[in-house]
C-alpha positions as CSV (number, residue, x, y, z in Angstrom):
1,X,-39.6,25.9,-10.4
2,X,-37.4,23.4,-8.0
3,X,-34.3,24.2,-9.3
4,X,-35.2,28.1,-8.9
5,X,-36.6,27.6,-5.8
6,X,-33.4,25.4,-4.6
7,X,-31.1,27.8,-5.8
8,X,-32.7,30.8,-3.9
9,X,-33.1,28.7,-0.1
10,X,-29.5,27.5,-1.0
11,X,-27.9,31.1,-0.6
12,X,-26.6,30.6,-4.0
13,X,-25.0,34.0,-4.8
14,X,-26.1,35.2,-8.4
15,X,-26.9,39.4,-9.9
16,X,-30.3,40.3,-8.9
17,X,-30.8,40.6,-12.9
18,X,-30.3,37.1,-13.0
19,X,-32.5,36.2,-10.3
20,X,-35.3,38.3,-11.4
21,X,-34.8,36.7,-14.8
22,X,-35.1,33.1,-13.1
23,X,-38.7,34.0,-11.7
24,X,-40.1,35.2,-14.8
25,X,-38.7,32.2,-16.4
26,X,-40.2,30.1,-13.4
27,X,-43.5,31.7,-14.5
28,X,-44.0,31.5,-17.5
29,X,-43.0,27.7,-17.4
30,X,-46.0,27.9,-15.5
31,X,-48.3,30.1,-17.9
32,X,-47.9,32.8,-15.8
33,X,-46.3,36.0,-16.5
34,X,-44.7,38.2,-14.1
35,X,-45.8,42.0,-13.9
36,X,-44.1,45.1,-14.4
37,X,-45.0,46.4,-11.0
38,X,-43.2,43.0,-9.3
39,X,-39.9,43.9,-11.7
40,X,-39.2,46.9,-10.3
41,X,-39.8,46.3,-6.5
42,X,-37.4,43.9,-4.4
43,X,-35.8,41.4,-6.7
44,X,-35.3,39.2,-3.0
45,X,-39.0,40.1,-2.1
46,X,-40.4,38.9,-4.8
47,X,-38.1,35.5,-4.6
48,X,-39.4,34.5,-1.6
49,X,-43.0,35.6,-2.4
50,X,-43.1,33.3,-5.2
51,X,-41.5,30.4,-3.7
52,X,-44.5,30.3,-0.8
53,X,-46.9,30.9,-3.5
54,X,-46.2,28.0,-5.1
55,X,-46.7,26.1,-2.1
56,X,-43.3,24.0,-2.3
57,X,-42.0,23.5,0.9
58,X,-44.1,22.4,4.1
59,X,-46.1,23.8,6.1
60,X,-45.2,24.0,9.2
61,X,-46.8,27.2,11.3
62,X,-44.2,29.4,12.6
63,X,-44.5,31.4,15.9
64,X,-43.3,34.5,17.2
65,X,-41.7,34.9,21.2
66,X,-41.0,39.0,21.8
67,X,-37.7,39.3,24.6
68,X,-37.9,42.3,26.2
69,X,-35.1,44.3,26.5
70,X,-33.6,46.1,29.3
71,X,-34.9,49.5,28.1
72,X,-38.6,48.0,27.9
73,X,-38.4,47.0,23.8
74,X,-39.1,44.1,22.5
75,X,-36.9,41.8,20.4
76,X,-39.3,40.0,18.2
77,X,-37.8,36.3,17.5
78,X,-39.2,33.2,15.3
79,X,-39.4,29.3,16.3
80,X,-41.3,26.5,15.4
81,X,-42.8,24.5,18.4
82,X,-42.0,20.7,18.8
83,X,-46.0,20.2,19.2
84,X,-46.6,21.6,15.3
85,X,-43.8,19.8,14.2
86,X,-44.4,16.6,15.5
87,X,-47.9,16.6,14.5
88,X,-47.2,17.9,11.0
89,X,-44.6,14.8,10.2
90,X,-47.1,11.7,11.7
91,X,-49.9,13.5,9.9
92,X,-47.3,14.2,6.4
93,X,-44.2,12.1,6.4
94,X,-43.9,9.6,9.2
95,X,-41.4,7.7,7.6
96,X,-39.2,10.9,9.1
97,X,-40.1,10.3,13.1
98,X,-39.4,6.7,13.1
99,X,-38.3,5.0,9.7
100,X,-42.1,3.7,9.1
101,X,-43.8,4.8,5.9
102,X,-47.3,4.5,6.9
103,X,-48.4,6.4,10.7
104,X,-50.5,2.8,11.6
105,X,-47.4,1.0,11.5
106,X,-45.7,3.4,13.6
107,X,-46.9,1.7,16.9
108,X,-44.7,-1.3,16.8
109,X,-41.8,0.3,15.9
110,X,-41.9,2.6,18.9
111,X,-42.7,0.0,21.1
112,X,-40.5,-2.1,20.5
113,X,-37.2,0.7,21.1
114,X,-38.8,1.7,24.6
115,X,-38.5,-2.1,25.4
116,X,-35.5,-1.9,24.1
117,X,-34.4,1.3,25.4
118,X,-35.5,0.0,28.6
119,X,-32.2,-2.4,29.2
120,X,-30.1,0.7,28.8
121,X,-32.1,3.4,31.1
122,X,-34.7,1.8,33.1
123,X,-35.7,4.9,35.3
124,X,-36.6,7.0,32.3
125,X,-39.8,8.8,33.2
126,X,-41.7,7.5,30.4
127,X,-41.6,4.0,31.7
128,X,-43.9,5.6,34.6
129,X,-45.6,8.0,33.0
130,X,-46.3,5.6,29.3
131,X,-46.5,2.4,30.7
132,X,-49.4,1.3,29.1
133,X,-49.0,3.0,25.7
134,X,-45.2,3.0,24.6
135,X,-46.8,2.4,21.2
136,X,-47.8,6.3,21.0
137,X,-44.5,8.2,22.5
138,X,-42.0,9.2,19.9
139,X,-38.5,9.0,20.9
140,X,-37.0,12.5,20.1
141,X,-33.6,14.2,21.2
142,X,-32.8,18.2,21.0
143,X,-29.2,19.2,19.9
144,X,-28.1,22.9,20.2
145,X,-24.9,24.3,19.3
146,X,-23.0,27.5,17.8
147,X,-21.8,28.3,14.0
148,X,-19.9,30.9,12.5
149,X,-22.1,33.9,11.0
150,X,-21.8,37.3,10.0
151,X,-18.4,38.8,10.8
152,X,-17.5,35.8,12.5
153,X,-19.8,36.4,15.2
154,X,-21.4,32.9,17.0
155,X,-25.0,32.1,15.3
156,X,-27.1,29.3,17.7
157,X,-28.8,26.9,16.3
158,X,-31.2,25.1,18.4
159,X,-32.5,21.8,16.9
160,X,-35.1,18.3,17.4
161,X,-34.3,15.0,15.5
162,X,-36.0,12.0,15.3
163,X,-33.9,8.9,17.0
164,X,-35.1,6.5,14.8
165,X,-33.5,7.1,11.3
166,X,-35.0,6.5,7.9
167,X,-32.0,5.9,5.7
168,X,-29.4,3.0,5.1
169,X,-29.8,-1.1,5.1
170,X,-30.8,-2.9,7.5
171,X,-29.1,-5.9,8.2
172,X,-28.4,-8.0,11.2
173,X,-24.7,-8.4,11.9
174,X,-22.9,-11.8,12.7
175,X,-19.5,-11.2,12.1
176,X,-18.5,-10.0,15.8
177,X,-16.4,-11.7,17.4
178,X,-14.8,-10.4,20.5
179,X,-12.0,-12.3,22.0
180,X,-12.7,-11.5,25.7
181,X,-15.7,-12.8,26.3
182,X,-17.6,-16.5,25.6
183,X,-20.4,-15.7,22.7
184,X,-22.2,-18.6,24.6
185,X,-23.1,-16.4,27.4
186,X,-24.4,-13.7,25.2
187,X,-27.6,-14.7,24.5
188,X,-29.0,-14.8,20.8
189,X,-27.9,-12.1,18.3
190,X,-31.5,-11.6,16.8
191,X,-34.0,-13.0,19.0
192,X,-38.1,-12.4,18.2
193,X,-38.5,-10.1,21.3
194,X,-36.2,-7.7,20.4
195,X,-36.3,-8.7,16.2
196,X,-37.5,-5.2,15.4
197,X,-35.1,-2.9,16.8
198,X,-32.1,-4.8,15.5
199,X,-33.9,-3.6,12.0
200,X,-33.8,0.4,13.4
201,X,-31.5,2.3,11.6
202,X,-29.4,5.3,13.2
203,X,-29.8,8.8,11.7
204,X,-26.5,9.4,10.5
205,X,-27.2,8.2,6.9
206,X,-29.5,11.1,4.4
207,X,-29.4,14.9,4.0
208,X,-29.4,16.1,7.0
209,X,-32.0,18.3,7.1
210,X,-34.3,15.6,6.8
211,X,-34.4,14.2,10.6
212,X,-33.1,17.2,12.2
213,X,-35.4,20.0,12.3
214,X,-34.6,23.6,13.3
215,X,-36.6,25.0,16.6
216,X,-34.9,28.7,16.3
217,X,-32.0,30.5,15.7
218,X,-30.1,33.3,16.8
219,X,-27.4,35.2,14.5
220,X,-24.5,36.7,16.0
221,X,-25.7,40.4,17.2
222,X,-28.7,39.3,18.8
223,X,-26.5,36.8,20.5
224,X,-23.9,39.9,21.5
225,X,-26.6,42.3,22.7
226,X,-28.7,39.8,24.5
227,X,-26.8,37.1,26.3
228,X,-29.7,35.7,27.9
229,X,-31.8,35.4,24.9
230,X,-30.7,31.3,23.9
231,X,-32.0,30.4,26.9
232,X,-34.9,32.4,27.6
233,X,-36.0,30.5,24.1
234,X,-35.0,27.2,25.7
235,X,-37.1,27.6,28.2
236,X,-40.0,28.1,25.7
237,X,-39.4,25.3,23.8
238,X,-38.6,22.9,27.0
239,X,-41.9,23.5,28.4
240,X,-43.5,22.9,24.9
241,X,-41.5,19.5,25.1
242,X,-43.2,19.0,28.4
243,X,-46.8,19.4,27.1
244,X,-45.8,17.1,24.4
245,X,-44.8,14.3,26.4
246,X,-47.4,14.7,29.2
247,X,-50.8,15.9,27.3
248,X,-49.9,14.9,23.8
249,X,-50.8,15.9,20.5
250,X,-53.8,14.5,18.2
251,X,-53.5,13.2,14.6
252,X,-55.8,10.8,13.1
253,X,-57.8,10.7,15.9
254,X,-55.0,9.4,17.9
255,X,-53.2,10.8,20.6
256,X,-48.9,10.5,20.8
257,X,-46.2,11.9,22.8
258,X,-42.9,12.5,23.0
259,X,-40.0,11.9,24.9
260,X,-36.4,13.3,25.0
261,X,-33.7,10.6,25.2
262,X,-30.8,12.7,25.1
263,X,-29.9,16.5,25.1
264,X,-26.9,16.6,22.4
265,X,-24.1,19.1,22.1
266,X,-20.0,19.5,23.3
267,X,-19.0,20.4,25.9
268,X,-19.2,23.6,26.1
269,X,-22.6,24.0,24.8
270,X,-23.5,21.7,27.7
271,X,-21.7,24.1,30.5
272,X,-23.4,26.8,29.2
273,X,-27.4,25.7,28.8
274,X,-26.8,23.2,31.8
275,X,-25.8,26.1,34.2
276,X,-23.1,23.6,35.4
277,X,-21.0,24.2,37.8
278,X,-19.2,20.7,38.2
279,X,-18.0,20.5,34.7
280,X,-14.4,20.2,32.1
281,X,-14.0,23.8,33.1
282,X,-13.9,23.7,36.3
283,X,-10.7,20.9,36.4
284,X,-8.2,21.5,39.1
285,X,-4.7,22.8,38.4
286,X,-3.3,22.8,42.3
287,X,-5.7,21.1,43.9
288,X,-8.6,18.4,43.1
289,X,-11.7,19.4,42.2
290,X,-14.7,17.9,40.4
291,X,-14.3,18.2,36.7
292,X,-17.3,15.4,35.4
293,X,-21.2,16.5,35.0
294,X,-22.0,12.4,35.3
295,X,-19.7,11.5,38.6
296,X,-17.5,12.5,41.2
297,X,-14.2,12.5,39.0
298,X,-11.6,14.9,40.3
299,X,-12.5,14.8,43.9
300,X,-9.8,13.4,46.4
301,X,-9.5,9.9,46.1
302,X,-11.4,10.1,42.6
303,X,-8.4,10.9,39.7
304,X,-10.3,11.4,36.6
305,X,-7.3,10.2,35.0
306,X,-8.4,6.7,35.6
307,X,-9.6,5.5,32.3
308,X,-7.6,2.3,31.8
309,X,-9.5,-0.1,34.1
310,X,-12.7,-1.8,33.0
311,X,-14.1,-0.1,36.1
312,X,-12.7,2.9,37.5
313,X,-12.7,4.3,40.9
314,X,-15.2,6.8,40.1
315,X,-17.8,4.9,38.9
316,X,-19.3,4.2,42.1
317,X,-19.9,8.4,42.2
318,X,-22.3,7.7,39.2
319,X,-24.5,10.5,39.6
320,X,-24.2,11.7,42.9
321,X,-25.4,15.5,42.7
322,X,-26.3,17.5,40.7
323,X,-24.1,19.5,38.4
324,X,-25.5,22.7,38.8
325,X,-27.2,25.2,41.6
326,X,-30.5,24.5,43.4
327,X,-31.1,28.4,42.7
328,X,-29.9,28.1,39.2
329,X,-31.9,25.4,37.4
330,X,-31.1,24.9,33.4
331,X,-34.2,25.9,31.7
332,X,-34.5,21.9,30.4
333,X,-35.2,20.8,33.6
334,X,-38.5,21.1,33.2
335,X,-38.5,18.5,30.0
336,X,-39.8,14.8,31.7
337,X,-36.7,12.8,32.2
338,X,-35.3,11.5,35.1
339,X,-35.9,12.1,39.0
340,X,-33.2,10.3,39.9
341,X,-30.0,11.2,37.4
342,X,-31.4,14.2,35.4
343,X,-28.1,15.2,34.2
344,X,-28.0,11.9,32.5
345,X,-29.9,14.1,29.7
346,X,-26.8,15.9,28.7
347,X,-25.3,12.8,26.6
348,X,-21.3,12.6,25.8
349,X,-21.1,12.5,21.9
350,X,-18.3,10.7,20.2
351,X,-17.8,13.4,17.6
352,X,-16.4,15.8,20.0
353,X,-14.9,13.5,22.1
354,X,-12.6,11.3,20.1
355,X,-12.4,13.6,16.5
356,X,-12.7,16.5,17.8
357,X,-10.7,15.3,21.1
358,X,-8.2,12.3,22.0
359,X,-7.7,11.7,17.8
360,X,-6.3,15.2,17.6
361,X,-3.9,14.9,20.6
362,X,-3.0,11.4,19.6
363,X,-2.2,12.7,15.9
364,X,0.2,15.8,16.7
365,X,2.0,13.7,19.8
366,X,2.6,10.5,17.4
367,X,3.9,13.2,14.6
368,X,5.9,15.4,16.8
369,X,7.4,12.1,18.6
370,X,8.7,11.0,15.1
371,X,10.4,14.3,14.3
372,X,12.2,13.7,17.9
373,X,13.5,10.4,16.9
374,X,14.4,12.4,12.9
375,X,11.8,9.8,11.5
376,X,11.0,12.5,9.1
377,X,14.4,13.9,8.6
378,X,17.1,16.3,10.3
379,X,16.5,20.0,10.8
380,X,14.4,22.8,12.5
381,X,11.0,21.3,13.2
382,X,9.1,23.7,10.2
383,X,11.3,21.3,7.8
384,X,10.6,18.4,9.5
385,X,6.8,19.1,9.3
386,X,7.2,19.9,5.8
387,X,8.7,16.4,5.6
388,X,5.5,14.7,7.5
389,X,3.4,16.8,5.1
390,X,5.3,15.6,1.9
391,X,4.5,12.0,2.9
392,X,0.9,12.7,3.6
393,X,0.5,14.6,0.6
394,X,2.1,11.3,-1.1
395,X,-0.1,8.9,0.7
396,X,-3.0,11.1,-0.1
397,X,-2.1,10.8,-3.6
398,X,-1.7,6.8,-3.8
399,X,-4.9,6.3,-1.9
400,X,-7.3,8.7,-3.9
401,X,-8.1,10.5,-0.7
402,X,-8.0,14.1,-0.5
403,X,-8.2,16.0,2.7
404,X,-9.0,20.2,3.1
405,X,-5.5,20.6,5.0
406,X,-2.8,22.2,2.9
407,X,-0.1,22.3,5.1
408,X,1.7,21.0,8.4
409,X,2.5,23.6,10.6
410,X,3.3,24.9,14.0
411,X,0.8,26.7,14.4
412,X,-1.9,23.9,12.8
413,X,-0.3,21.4,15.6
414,X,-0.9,24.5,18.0
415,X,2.7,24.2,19.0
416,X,4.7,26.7,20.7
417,X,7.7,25.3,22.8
418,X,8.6,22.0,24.2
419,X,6.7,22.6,27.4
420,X,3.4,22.6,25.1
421,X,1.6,19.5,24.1
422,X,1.4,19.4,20.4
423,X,-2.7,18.6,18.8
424,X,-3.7,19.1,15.3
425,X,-6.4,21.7,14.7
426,X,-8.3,19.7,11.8
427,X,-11.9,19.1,10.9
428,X,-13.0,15.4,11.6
429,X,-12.4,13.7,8.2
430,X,-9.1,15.0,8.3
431,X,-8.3,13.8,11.2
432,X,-9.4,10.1,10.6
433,X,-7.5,10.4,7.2
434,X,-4.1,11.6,9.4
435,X,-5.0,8.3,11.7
436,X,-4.9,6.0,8.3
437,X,-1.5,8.1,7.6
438,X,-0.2,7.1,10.9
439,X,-0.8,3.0,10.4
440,X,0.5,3.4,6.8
441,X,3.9,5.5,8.1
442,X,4.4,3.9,11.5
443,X,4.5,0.0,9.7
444,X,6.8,1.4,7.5
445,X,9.1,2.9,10.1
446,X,8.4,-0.6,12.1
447,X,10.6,-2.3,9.0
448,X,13.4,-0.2,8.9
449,X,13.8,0.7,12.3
450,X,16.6,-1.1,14.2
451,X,15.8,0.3,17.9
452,X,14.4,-2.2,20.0
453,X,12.9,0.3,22.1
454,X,11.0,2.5,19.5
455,X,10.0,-0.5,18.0
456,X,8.4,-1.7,20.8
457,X,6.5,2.4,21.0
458,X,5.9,2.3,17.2
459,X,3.9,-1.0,17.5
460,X,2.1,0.6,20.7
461,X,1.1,3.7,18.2
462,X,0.3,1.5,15.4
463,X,-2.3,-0.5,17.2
464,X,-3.8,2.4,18.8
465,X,-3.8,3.9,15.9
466,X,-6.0,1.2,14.0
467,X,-8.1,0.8,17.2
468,X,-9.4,4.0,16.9
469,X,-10.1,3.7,13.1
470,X,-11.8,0.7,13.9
471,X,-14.2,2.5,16.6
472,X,-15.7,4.6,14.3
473,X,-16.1,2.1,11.6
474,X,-17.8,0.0,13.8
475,X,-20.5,2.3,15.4
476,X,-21.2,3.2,11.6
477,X,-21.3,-0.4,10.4
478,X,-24.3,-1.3,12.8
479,X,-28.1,0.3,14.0
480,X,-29.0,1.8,16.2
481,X,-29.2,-1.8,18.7
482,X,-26.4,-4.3,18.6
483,X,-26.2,-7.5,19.5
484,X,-24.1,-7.9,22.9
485,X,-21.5,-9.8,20.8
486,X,-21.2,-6.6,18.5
487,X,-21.6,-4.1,21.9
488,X,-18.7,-6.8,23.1
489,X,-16.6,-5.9,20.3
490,X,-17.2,-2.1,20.2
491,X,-16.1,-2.0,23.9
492,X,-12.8,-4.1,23.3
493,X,-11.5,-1.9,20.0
494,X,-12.7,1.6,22.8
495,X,-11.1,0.0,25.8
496,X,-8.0,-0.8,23.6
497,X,-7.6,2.5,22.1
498,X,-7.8,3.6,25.8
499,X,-5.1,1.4,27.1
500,X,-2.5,1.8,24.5
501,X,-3.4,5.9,24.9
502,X,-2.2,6.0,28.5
503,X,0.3,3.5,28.0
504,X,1.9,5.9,25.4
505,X,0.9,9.1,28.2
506,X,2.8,6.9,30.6
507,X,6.0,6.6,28.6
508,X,6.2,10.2,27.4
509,X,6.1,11.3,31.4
510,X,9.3,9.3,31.6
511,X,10.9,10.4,28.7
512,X,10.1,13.8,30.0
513,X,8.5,14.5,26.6
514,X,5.0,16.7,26.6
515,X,3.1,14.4,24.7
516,X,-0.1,12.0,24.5
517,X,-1.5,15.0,27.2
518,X,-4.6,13.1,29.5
519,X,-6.9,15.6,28.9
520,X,-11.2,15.8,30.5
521,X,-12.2,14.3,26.8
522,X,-10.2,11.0,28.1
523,X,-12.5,10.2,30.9
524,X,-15.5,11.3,29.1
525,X,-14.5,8.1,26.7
526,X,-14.6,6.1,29.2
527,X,-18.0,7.1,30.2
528,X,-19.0,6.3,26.6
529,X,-17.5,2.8,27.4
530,X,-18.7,2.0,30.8
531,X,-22.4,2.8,29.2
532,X,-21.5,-0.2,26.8
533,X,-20.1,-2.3,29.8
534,X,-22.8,-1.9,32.1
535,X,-25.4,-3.2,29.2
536,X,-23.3,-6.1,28.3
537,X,-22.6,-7.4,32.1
538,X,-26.4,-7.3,32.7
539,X,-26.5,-9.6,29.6
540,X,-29.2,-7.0,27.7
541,X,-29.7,-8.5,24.6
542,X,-29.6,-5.9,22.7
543,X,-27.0,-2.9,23.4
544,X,-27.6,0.6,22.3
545,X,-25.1,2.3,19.9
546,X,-23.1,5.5,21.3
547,X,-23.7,6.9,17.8
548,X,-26.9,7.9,18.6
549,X,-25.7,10.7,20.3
550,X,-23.0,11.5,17.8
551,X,-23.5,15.0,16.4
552,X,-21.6,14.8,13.0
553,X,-25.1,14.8,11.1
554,X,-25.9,18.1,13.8
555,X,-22.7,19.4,12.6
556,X,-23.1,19.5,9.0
557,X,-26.3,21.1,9.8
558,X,-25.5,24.0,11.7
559,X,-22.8,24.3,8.7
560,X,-25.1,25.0,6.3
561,X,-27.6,27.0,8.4
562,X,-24.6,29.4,9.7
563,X,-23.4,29.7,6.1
564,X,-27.2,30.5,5.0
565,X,-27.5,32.9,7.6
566,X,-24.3,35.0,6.0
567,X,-26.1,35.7,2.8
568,X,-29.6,36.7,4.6
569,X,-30.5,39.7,6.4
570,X,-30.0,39.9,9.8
571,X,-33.5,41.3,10.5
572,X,-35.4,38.7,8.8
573,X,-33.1,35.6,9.2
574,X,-35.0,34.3,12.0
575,X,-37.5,33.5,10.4
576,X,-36.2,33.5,7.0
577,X,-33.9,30.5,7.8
578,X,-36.6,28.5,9.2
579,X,-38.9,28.9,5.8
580,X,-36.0,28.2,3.6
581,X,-35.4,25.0,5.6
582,X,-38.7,24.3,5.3
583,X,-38.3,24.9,1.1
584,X,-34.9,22.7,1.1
585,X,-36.3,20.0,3.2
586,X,-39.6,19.0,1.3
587,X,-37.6,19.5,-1.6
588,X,-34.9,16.6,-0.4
589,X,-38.0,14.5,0.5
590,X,-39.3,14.3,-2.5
591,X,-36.0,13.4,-4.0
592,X,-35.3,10.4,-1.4
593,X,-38.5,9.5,-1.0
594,X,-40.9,10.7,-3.9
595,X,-44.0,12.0,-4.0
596,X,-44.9,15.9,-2.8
C-alpha cells in the first residue's frame, strides 16, 4: 500500500488502467476488494480516496481562506496554519522541530540555541518577550519563493522549517586553523556553556520535505489573475506566526512558542513580499542611489563596490531606515522580530548569492579570458567554446562526475558582444563542478605558460578559484555553531575569494576587457562576511553558520512541489499538493526514522 500510495503523491505518470489495477491490488493485499461501482467512477478520485482511508500520511487539519475578487467572487484557497503544524510535530514527531526524539528533552536543546543565538542578535524580541522561558520557544524560519508550473507559468510556494536539523553527525571540529588570527584569544572550541549547540546540526542533510513544511501554494493562473493574492495569504499566515509566538500553543499540558529567526528567499522574492524600495533593483546607472535593504550602500560617499576591506565604509549605515514605505508595510511586519532592524528578517542566503551569483560571473569571465589569450585554441569564439567544453567533458570523464550541461555556448555564457560581461547560466552543482574544472585547467595552463604576466593572473584565478570551493565545503562540514577558530577560518577562505575577485575586476578595467563584472550579489557577500566578523571580534564563542539561511534544501523543494503541481489539476492543487505532502512526508519518516 506504500509503494502505491508513493507512486500516486509522487506524480508518477502511469494509464489510468494501470492505476486502477494498483488499488485493487492495494486491496486485496489488504482483504478488501474493490467494488464495481468505484471501477467505473474516477480512476484519480478513487486514488486519493483510498490513500486518506488508509490513514497513511499525517494529519495535519487543512484550512480554507476565500480572496474576493474584484467582481465580488470568491477565490477559495488552501493552507495549513503554523499553530496546527507546530503542535502536531511536538505532539507526533519532535525529533523534526529540533533534532530531539522525545518532546521532554526538547527544553534544553532550545535553550541552549537562544543563548547561543543570543551572541549573534541580541535585540531579537524574544529575548524580551521569553526571557524567562527560552526552554518553550521553537526557533522557526519561513522561506517563500517561485517554481515553474503549468505552461511555464510562476507557481509560489510559501514554506516554515525548523532551524534545528535532525539529520547528519555531530561532531565537534578541531582542525581550524586560520592564519590571521592567534587561536589563544579565541576562547575554547567546546566549552560546557555552549556544549549543546556545537552538537546542533543544520537542516541541509534528509529529504527535504521532512523539515520544510508547505504553508500554501499558488499555481500559475491564480498567480496571473490575482497579483495580490501571495501576499494577502502572507498576511494570514504572519499574523498566525504572531499568535504563535505571543500566546502559544498547548501540548502535553505545556505551553511553547515560536519565533522567526530569518525570512528566507533571493532577491527578488525579497523586493517583492518586503515592499522594498531601497533594494538590487533600484542600483544607480547615472547617479548614486541606495541599492542594499541592510545599509546605506550606494548613497554618495557609500560605493557598494567596497567589498575588499575587512570593514567597509558602509558598515556604519547598518540599518539605518527602513527599506520600504511607512504607508506600505510588508504584510510580515507584523511577525515579533525586531523594533530596532526589522529588515534584518530578510536574511542574505549563500545559494543565491555566490551559486547562483559571483560563481557564475567568476566562471564565464575566467573561460572567456582564456579564449582571449587562445588558451583553448585559435578560431571564432563557438570553436573555442567547443574547445573549453571538450576539456570539461574530459575532466568530467576522469573524475567520475557528471554534470546536466551538454554544451558550451554563447548563449549558455549569455554572451552577446565584447561590451557584455560573459556569466554561465547553470544550476548550482554545475557550477561548483565548472569551479573544480577551473583549478584543474588553470594549474595546467600555470606549467606551460611562459608569460610572466598571465602567470601572475592565472595563479590569481586559481586561488580564487579553490577559495570559493573551499567556502562551501566548509559551511557544509560544520553545524549549525562553530567554534570562533572555525567562524575564523570561514571568514578568511570568504574574505579571500573576495579579494582575489576584485583584484581580477580591477585588472580587467585596465585591460579594457568586460569581465569579473562587480555586480549587487558582491556586497551582499560581504554582508554575509561582516555577520561572521562582527561575532568573532566580540570574541562569541560560538559563531553561527551562514548556511542556516541557505535555501538549497528550499530549492529542491519548490522543485518537486512545482513539478507535482504540473500533473494535478489546477482546481484542486491547492489543496491537493498539501495532502500529498502530507502522504510523502510521513512516508519518508518512517523510512529515516521508523515507526508510523
Amino acid at each position: 500500500m506504500e509503494a502505491y500510495a508513493e507512486a500516486v503523491v509522487d506524480g508518477v505518470q502511469v494509464p489510468a488502467v494501470v492505476t486502477e489495477r494498483m488499488r485493487q491490488g492495494a486491496l486485496i493485499d489488504q482483504g478488501k476488494q474493490g467494488s464495481s461501482l468505484e471501477k467505473k467512477s474516477n480512476v484519480a478520485r478513487n486514488a486519493y480516496r483510498m490513500i486518506r482511508r488508509t490513514g497513511l500520511g499525517w494529519r495535519i487539519p487543512i484550512e480554507t481562506f476565500d480572496y474576493q475578487k474584484l467582481d465580488g467572487t470568491f477565490e477559495t484557497i488552501h493552507y495549513l496554519r503554523p499553530q496546527k503544524i507546530l503542535e502536531y510535530f511536538i505532539a507526533k514527531k519532535p525529533i523534526l522541530v529540533c533534532g530531539e526524539p522525545e518532546a521532554c528533552g526538547m527544553g534544553k536543546i532550545c535553550k541552549a540555541f537562544w543563548e547561543s543565538y543570543r551572541g549573534y542578535h541580541p535585540t531579537h524580541q524574544v529575548f524580551q518577550s521569553h526571557a524567562g522561558h527560552l526552554h518553550r520557544v521553537i526557533p522557526l524560519a519561513i522561506h517563500g519563493d517561485e517554481g515553474k508550473g503549468k505552461r511555464r507559468s510562476n507557481t509560489t510556494l510559501v514554506a516554515l522549517e525548523a532551524v534545528i536539523g535532525c539529520k547528519g553527525e555531530t561532531r565537534a571540529c578541531t582542525e581550524c586553523k586560520p592564519s590571521w588570527v592567534n587561536l589563544a584569544n579565541l576562547g575554547p572550541r567546546a566549552c560546557d556553556e555552549h556544549f549543546i549547540s556545537k552538537t546542533m546540526r543544520t537542516n541541509m542533510k534528509g529529504h527535504s520535505y521532512l523539515q520544510h513544511w508547505p504553508l500554501f501554494i499558488v499555481p500559475g493562473i491564480l498567480n496571473k489573475n490575482y497579483k495580490p493574492l501571495t501576499l494577502k495569504l502572507l498576511e494570514v499566515v504572519a499574523t498566525d506566526l504572531e499568535q504563535l509566538f505571543t500566546t502559544g500553543i498547548q501540548v502535553g499540558g505545556e505551553t511553547y512558542f515560536g519565533a522567526i529567526i530569518a525570512a528566507k528567499g533571493d532577491l527578488k522574492w525579497h523586493t517583492k513580499v518586503g515592499r522594498l524600495v531601497r533594494s538590487f533593483e533600484h542600483q544607480g546607472r547615472k547617479r548614486d542611489l541606495q541599492m542594499c535593504h541592510w545599509c546605506g550602500a550606494g548613497s554618495p560617499g557609500n560605493p557598494a563596490e567596497d567589498v575588499a576591506s575587512d570593514h567597509p565604509c558602509w558598515e556604519r549605515t547598518l540599518f539605518f531606515e527602513r527599506p520600504w514605505l511607512s504607508t506600505d508595510l510588508p504584510p510580515m511586519n507584523v511577525i515579533p522580530f525586531d523594533a530596532h532592524c526589522p529588515e534584518m528578517m530578510y536574511q542574505h542566503d549563500p545559494f543565491h548569492t555566490l551559486r547562483l551569483g559571483l560563481y557564475r560571473d567568476f566562471v564565464g569571465s575566467a573561460v572567456f579570458l582564456y579564449m582571449s589569450w587562445g588558451l583553448f585554441g585559435a578560431g571564432r569564439i563557438p570553436v573555442k567554446l567547443e574547445a573549453a567544453w571538450s576539456s570539461f567533458y574530459l575532466w568530467q570523464m576522469a573524475e567520475r562526475k557528471r554534470a546536466s550541461l551538454r554544451s558550451f555556448s554563447t548563449s549558455l555564457f549569455n554572451y552577446k558582444s565584447k561590451k557584455s560581461y560573459p556569466w554561465i547560466n547553470a544550476k548550482g552543482s554545475d557550477v561548483t563542478l565548472c569551479l573544480k574544472w577551473l583549478c584543474a585547467v588553470t594549474y595546467g595552463f600555470i606549467q606551460t605558460c611562459i608569460d610572466a604576466e598571465q602567470v601572475r593572473i592565472l595563479n590569481v584565478i586559481l586561488s580564487t578559484s579553490r577559495t570559493a570551493i573551499d567556502f562551501f565545503d566548509h559551511m557544509n562540514e560544520h553545524w549549525l555553531w562553530m567554534s570562533t577558530a572555525c567562524a575564523a577560518y570561514l571568514y578568511e577562505v570568504g574574505h579571500a575569494f573576495l579579494v582575489g575577485y576584485t583584484w581580477l575586476a580591477g585588472f580587467a578595467y585596465q585591460s579594457q576587457l568586460c569581465l569579473f563584472s562587480v555586480k549587487p550579489k558582491a556586497h551582499f557577500h560581504r554582508h554575509i562576511l561582516l555577520s561572521l566578523l562582527l561575532q568573532i571580534e566580540r570574541h562569541e564563542q560560538v559563531v553561527l553558520n551562514p548556511l542556516v539561511f541557505n535555501c538549497e534544501q528550499n530549492e529542491d523543494m519548490i522543485g518537486k512541489i512545482s513539478s507535482l503541481t504540473i500533473k494535478l489539476d489546477s482546481r484542486v492543487s491547492t489543496r491537493r499538493v498539501l495532502e500529498f505532502w502530507m502522504v510523502k512526508a510521513a512516508i519518508l519518516f518512517k523510512r529515516h526514522f521508523g515507526g508510523k
